[in-house]
C-alpha angles and dihedrals in degrees: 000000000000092000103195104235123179113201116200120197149153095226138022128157143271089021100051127350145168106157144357089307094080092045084055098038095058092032104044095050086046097053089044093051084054090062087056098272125141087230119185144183130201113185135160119284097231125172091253083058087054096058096042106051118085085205143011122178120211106246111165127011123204098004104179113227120184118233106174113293097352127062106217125190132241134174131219123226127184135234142152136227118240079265102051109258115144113248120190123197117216101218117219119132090183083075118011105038094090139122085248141042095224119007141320115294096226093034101049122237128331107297072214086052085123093048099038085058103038086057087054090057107036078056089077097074087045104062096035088056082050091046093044081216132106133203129234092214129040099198103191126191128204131330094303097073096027093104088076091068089058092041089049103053096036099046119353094055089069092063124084098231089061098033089103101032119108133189130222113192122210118204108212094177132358093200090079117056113157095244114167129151124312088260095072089067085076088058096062088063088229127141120274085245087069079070122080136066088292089051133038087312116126123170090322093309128096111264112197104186090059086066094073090039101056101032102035120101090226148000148233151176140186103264131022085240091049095057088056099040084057094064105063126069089259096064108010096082092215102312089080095117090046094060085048099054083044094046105117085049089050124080140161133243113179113223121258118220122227094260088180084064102033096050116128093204093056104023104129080208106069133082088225142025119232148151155190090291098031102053092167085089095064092052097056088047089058092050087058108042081054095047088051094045090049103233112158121241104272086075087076100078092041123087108249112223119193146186134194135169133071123343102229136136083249083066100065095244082149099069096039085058096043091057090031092112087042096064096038084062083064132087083249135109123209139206130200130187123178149090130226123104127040091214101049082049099055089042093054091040086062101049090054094048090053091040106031092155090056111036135022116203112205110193115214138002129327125157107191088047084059097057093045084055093045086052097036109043124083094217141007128221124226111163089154115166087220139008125189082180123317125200100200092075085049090044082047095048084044095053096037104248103138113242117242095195144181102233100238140107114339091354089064096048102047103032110067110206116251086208099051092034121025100166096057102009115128107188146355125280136194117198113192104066083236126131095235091050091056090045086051092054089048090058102050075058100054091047097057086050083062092053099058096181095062082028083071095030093063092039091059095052099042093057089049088069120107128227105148117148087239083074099050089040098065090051093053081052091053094053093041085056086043091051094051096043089064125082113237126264131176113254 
């Protein structure tokens, strides 16, 4: 088959990451190459990049990009992931040699942040034309690469190198949509008919991920749930109306997760092997996650809950607050790894230091520790306000720790209710975003521990489901052969 397909993206691992996009982005071209697919990836060379790569080659010297009034250079290097796929770095040390991918914790975003991704995506055109190569599909992530949508349908179409080319745009998150002041809008290049509310216009300011939702020729997000969700006031964050008009163009592909890398009979993390058919193992990892968190031994007897992942209001670190005393009213023990805001922080720090015997706080990122939780723990919390995906819940199902979930966007699709279907439920859901709803789901949770029989049971079933990237990458297959079969038409 061997479809040529370019992904352009702010983050992939392990080159340059600061969420679950560079975990997609990697994943998701491997496991495409492996169905036969050129897949590519063109991403930033930041300075994080420099310190992580074994080995970059020097492709192209002095490419001109132009960024508004001025034509600035920049220069491609190539790399490969651990799997093969080609990776080129776009050089530019003006914008992408920082301390941080995409502004200063305590400052706020780059005040360049425009400049710095227009740069990224008028960088397409650039390396085809290096490559002498063109892709049949431009798959674009995020705001930071939307701008290829709009470049794409206004100038590179009418060449004959991108006249068959289509793009497809992913939206990872909604919640982040590039948006600065009206006079970054000169910066892209674009007509001034690219600016108005049919265009990258937004309540008087330049909206970049509109770019990929007016001009590209289809749409994606993360989950099925989450494609739909986006379209109503609650979730859509003002641009609610635009993915409806766009709606026959918009689907849903729920992410896959590196089951090569989340796999409890293989993970180098853990104290003890186990899977779906040999459970002791679990139970060992739990003894130790207790023993190195220092719980006491009374612990042994609790369910441990846990939580990891970023400390943000999205989370539904609201509502956990709001039953912690609840739940510390409970025979249980709780861990929680993460960092985010200072605040919730301060607020979770407190509660271990005033209960020591019942919750550990770790403060920042670690990833064995993450995969010892995932192991050790009995059930996993994900109140999340909102989920575009999610991967804990799916590390959590593969290791067998039990989701607690908020029943929206990803969580909904990949977690099946105990309550509403016993025979094939996976987990437990709550469905009004309400602190007494989620206590009520804990509980569900906290009176099958005390049943071990349908305890295994559920565990067993959970960890036979299957969410390899193999899977999600045959559907994105589906709708890239669906995309080139069509003839083009403006949007």
């Amino acid at each position: 088959m061997n479809l040529p397909v370019l992904f352009c993206a702010s983050e992939a691992v392990p080159f340059a990451q600061t969420g679950g996009l560079g975990d997609v982005v990697t994943a998701l071209t491997d496991a495409l190459r492996g169905l036969g697919c050129d897949s590519r990836i063109l991403l930033p060379f930041y300075r994080e990049t420099r310190d992580r790569i074994q080995a970059a080659s020097p492709l192209a010297e002095n490419i001109p990009l132009q960024i508004g009034d001025r034509t600035v250079t920049g220069h491609f290097w190539e790399t490969k992931t651990a799997a093969g796929t080609p990776v080129y770095l776009l050089e530019k040390d003006e914008f992408f040699d920082r301390s941080h991918l995409y502004g200063n914790p305590r400052r706020g975003d780059y005040e360049d942040s425009p400049e710095r991704f227009t740069a990224l995506s008028r960088a397409v055109h650039a390396l085809c034309t290096s490559l002498d190569w063109a892709p049949r599909v431009l798959h674009l992530h995020d705001w930071q690469s939307a701008l290829g949508a709009a470049y794409l349908r206004f100038f590179w179409r009418q060449e004959k190198r991108f006249a068959a080319t289509r793009c497809l745009f992913t939206i990872h998150n909604l919640g982040y949509q590039g948006l600065f002041p009206a006079p970054a809008f000169r910066l892209t290049g674009l007509p001034w008919e690219a600016f108005t509310m049919h265009g990258l216009e937004f309540w008087g300011q330049c909206n970049l991920l509109k770019a990929g939702i007016k001009y590209a020729d289809r749409l994606n997000t993360v989950s099925p749930k989450y494609s739909l969700e986006i379209q109503t006031p609650e979730f859509g964050f003002g641009l609610d109306q635009d993915l409806y008009a766009r709606r026959p163009d918009l689907s849903g592909i729920l992410n896959g997760i590196a089951d090569d890398v989340w796999n409890p009979a293989t993970d180098p993390h853990l104290k003890a092997p186990f899977d779906a058919d040999h459970l002791n193992g679990k139970w060992l990892c739990k003894l130790a996650l207790l023993k190195e968190l220092g719980f006491g031994n009374a612990a042994r007897g609790r369910p441990l809950l846990a939580m990891v992942g970023r400390l943000a209001a999205q989370k539904g670190l609201d509502l956990l607050l709001e039953i912690l005393p609840d739940l510390l009213s409970r025979p249980l023990s709780m861990v929680i790894l993460g960092s985010g805001d200072p605040a919730l922080q301060q607020q979770l720090r407190s509660a271990a230091t005033a209960h020591p015997e019942q919750i550990k706080v770790v403060i920042g990122f670690d990833d064995p520790l993450a995969h010892r939780i995932e192991a050790g723990a009995d059930f996993f919390l994900m109140p999340s306000r909102y989920e575009p995906c999610g991967l804990n819940q799916m590390y959590s199902l593969r290791y067998g720790t039990l989701p607690v979930v908020h029943a929206v966007g990803g969580l909904d699709d990949s977690v099946r209710d105990l309550d509403r279907d016993p025979d094939q439920g996976t987990g437990f859901k709550f469905y009004r975003y309400a602190s007494a709803d989620f206590l009520a789901a804990i509980d569900a949770a906290l009176t099958l521990y005390g049943n071990p029989t349908a305890r295994r049971d559920l565990r067993k079933r959970a960890m036979r489901q299957d969410f390899s990237w193999q899977r999600s990458a045959r559907r994105y297959l589906d709708l890239y052969q669906e995309m080139t079969a069509q003839t083009h038409g403006d949007k």
